[in-house]
C-alpha positions as CSV (number, residue, x, y, z in Angstrom):
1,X,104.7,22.8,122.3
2,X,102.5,23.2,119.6
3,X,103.7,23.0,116.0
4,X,102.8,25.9,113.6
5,X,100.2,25.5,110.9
6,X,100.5,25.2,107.2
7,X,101.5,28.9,105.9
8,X,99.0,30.4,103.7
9,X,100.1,32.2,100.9
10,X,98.3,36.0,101.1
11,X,97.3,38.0,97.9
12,X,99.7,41.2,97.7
13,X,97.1,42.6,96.0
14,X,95.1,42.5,99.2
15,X,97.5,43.6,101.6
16,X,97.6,46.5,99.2
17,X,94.0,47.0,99.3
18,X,93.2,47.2,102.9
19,X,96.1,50.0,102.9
20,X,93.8,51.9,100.7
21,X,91.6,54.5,102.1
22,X,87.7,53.4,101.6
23,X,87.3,56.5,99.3
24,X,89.8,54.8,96.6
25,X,88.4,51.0,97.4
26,X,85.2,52.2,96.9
27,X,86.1,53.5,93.1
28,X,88.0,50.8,92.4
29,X,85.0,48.7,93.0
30,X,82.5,51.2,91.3
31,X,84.6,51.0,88.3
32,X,85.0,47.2,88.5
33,X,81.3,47.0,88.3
34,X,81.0,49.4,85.7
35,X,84.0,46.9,83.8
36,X,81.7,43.9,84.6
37,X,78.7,45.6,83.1
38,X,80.7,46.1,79.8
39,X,81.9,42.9,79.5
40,X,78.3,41.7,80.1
41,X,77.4,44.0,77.0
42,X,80.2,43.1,75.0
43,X,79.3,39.5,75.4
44,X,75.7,39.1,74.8
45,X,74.2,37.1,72.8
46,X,72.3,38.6,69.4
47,X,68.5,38.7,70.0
48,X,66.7,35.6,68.7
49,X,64.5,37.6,66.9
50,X,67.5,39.2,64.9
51,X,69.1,35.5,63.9
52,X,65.6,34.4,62.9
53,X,65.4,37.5,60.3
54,X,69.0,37.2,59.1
55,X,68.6,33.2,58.8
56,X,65.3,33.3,57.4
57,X,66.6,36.5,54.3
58,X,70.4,33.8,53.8
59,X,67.8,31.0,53.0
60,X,65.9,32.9,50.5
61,X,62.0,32.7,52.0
62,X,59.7,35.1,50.6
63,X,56.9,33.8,52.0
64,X,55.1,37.3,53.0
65,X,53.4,36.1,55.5
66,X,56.5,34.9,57.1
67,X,58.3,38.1,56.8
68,X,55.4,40.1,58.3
69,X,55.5,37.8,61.1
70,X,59.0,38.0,62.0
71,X,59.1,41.8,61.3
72,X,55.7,42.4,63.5
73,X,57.8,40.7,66.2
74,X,60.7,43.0,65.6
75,X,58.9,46.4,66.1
76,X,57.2,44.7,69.1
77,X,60.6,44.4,71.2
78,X,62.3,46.8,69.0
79,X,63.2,48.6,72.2
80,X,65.2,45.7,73.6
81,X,67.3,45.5,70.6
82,X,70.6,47.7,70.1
83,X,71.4,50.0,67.2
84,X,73.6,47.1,65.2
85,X,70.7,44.7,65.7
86,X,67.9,47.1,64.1
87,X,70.5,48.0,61.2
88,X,70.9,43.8,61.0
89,X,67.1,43.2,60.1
90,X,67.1,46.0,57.8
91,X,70.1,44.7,55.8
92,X,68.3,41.2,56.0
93,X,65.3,43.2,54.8
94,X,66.9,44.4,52.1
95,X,68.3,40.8,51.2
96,X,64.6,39.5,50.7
97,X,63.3,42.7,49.1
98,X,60.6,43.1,52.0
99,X,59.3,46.3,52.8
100,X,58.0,46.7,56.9
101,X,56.9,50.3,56.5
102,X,56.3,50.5,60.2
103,X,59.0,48.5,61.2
104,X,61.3,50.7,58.9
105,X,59.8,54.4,60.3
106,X,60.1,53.0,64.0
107,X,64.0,51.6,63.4
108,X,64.8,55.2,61.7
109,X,63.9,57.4,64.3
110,X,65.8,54.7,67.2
111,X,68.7,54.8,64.7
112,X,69.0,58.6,64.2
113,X,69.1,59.3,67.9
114,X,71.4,55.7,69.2
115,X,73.3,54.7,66.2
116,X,76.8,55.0,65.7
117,X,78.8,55.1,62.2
118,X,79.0,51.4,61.9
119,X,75.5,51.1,62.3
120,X,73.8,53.7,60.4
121,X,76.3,53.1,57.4
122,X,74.6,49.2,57.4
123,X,71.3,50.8,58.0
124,X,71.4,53.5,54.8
125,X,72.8,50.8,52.8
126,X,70.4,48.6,53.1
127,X,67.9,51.5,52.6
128,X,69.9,52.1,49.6
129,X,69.0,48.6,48.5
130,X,65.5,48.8,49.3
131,X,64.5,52.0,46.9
132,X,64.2,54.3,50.3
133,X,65.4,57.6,50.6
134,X,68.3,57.4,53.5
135,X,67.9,62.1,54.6
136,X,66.6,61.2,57.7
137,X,70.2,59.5,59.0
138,X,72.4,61.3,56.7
139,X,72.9,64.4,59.4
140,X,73.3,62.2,62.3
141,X,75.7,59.9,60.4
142,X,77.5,63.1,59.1
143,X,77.8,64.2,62.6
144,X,79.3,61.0,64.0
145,X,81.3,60.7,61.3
146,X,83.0,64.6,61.9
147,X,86.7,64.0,63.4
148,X,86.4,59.8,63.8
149,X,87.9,58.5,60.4
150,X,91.0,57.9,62.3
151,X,89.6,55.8,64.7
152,X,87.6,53.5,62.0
153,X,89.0,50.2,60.7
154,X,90.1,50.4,56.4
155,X,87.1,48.1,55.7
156,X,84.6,50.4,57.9
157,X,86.3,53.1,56.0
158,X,85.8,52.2,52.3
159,X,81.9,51.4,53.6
160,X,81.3,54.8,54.7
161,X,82.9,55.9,51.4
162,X,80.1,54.0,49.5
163,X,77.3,55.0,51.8
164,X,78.0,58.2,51.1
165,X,78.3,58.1,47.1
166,X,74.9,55.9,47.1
167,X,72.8,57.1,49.8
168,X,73.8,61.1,49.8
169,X,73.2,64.0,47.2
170,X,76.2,65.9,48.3
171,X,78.6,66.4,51.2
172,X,81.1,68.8,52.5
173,X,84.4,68.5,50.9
174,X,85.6,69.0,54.1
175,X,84.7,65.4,55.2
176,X,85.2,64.0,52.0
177,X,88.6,64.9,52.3
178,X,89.1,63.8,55.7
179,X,87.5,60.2,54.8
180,X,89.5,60.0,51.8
181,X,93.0,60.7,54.0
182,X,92.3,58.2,56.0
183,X,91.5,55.6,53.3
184,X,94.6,56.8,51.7
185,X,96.7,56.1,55.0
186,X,95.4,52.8,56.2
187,X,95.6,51.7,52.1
188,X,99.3,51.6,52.1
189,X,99.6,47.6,52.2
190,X,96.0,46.2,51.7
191,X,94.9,43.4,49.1
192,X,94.8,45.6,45.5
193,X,90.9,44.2,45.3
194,X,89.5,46.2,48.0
195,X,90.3,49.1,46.0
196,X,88.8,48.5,42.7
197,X,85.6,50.4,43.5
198,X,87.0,53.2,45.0
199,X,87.2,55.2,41.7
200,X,83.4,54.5,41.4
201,X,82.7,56.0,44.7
202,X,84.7,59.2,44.1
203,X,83.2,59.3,40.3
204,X,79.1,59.3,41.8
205,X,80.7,61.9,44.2
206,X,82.2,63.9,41.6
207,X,85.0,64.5,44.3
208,X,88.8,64.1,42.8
209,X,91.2,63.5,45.8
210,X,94.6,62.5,43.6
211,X,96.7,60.3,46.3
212,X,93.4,58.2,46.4
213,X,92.8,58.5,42.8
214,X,96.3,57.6,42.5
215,X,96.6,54.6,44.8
216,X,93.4,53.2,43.5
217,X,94.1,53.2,40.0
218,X,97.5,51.7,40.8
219,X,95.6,49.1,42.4
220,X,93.9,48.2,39.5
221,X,96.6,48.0,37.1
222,X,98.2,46.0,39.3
223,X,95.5,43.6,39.7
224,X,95.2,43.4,36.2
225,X,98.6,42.3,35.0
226,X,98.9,39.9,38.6
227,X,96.8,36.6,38.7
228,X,95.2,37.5,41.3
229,X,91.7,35.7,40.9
230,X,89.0,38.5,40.6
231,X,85.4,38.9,40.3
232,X,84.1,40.0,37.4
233,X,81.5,42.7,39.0
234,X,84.6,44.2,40.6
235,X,85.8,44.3,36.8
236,X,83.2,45.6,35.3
237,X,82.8,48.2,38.6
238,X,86.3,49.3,38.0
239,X,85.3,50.1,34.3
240,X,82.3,52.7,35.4
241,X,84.2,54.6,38.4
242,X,87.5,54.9,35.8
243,X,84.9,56.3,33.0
244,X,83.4,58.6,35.6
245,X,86.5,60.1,36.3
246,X,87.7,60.3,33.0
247,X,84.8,62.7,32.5
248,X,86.0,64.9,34.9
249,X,89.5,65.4,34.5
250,X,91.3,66.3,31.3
251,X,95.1,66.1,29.5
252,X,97.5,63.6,30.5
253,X,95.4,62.2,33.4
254,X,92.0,61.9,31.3
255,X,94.7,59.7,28.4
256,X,96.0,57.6,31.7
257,X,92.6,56.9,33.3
258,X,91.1,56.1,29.7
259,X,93.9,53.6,28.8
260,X,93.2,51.9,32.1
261,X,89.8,51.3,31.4
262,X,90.4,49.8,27.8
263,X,92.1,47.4,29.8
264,X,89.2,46.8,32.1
265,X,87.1,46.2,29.5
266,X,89.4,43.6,27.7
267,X,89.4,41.9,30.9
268,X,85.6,41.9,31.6
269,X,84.9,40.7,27.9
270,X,87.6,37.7,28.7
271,X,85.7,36.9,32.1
272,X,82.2,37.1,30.6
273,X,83.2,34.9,27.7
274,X,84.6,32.2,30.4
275,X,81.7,32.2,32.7
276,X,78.8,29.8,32.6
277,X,75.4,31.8,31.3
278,X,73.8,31.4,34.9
279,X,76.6,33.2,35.7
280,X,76.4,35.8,32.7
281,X,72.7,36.8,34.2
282,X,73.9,36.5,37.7
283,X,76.4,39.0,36.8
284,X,74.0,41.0,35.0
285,X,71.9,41.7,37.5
286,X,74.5,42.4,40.2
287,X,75.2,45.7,37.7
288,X,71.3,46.3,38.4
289,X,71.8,46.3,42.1
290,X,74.8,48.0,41.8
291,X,73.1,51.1,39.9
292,X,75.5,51.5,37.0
293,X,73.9,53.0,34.2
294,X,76.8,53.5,31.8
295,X,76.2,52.6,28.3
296,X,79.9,51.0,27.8
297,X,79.3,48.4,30.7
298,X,76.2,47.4,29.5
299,X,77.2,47.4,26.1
300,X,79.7,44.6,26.9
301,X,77.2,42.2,29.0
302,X,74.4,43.1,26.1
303,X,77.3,41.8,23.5
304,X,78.0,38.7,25.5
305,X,74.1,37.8,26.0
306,X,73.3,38.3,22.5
307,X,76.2,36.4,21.2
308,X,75.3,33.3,23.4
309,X,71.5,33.6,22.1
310,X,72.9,33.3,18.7
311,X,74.7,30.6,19.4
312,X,71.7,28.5,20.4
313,X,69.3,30.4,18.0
314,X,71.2,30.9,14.8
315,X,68.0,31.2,13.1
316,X,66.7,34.5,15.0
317,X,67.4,37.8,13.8
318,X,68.9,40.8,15.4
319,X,65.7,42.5,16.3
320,X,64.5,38.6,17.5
321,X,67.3,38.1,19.5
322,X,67.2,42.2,21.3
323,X,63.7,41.4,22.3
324,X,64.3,38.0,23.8
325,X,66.6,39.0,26.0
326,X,64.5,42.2,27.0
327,X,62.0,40.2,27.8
328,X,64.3,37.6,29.8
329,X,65.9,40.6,31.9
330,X,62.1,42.1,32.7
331,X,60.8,38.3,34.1
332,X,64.4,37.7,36.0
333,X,65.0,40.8,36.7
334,X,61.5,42.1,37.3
335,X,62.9,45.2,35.3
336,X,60.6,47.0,33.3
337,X,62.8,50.2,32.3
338,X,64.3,50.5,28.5
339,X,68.8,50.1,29.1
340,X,70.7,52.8,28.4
């Protein structure tokens, strides 16, 4: 008699499959190839064109040649690239202050017809940074934006909030309100420094949302009296949104947000006085890139520079030691306009 064979173990899952009619195993497998596609997506690797760009903007080149190069290359597969990889080079483009105008008018028009929030808030950022007006995404971003703040991360959030207050002339109040909701929400237990610039935002906006208003400025406080280690720009960013909104409101919450800021500025004098003078004109010209223009501000980093002058030129005058540091800030900062 002949003995059995080892018993093989079957899939259920198969058994349950050839049950199926072929209608339903045909789906299944349509939409497991459709699954297999999106994984492939998902786990692509970034053009090497893209890592070039960004590696070559971290190390600081400014060879122009080099940039043209790389950027010529860009525009020439520029089709094979995806929406977050054209709003990468442009953010590395703004990193090395390097202007592609071809490259720039080509990633635009992709941008405004593929892009999605995340990527055209990068994209009119960097714009932002590079002096370039950002109208030509601002609809589509507006429109992708409409009825998705709940689905964005906090982080993704307080970026569109600053996209909007640097790159747009005015927006719906509407949306504003919707964005600012959802920041409110998702705010309820984040770290107290991601909120320091929100008052900033809302002041360029000229938009007063009080929960926001409220959480943010409870944020700073708090930050304030914690040792929680903090960087001065945030500081000194904190100052210029709570002065903006000062402005706009008036009574008891005009005395509130003003007291708040005195504070601010204490601490920014402090963390100026304790930082190395590399440090001071590192600090210095992050308010330039940051586009605040309020005199207070720069009244305290103008205080700080001068007293240090004096301190290694006692023998300089006022007027001496003014037009020094002018002329410092214009060959650093290749800044030519009078401060406020």
């Amino acid at each position: 008699k002949r003995s059995p064979g080892p018993l093989l173990k079957v899939d259920p899952a198969l058994i349950v499959h050839k049950r199926l009619p072929w209608q339903v195993r045909k789906n299944q497998l349509r939409q497991r190839f459709w699954d297999d596609e999106e994984v492939k997506k998902t786990s692509s690797k970034t053009p090497a064109i893209v890592v070039e760009v960004s590696q070559t903007a971290r190390r600081k080149r400014r060879d122009p040649q080099l940039w043209n190069n790389l950027l010529d290359q860009a525009l020439a597969a520029h089709a094979e690239l995806a929406p977050q990889d054209m709003a990468s080079i442009l953010w590395s483009m703004a990193d090395a202050r390097f202007h592609h105008k071809a490259l720039v008018e080509e990633f635009i028009r992709s941008l405004s017809f593929r892009a999605g929030v995340k990527s055209l808030v990068t994209a009119m950022l960097a714009l932002d940074r590079l002096g370039l007006p950002a109208d030509s995404l601002r609809a589509p971003f507006l429109q992708h934006l409409s009825g998705q703040c709940n689905e964005l991360s906090f982080g993704d959030l307080r970026r569109v909030l600053m996209a909007l207050a640097r790159c747009t002339s005015s927006v719906q109040s509407e949306q504003l309100r919707e964005i600012c909701d959802a920041i409110h929400e998702k705010a309820e237990e984040c770290d107290p420094r991601d909120l320091v610039a929100v008052p900033q935002h809302l002041g360029r906006l000229r938009f007063l949302h009080p929960q926001l208003m409220a959480r943010s400025t409870d944020a700073i406080s708090r930050l304030i009296s914690s040792r929680l280690s903090v960087a001065p720009l945030d500081v000194l960013r904190a100052l210029d949104g709570l002065l903006m909104l000062a402005s706009l409101v008036e009574g008891e919450t005009r005395d509130q947000l003003k007291h708040l800021a005195t504070k601010c500025k204490l601490l920014s004098s402090r963390m100026l006085q304790e930082g190395s003078t590399p440090d001071l004109w590192s600090i210095g010209s992050q308010l330039l890139g940051s586009e605040i223009v309020n005199t207070e501000v720069w009244t305290l980093w103008l205080a700080e520079a001068s007293d240090r002058r004096l301190q290694q030129h006692p023998e300089e005058s006022r007027s001496q030691r003014i037009s020094r540091i002018r002329r410092q800030m214009m060959k650093q900062w290749n800044f030519s306009r009078s401060l406020p």
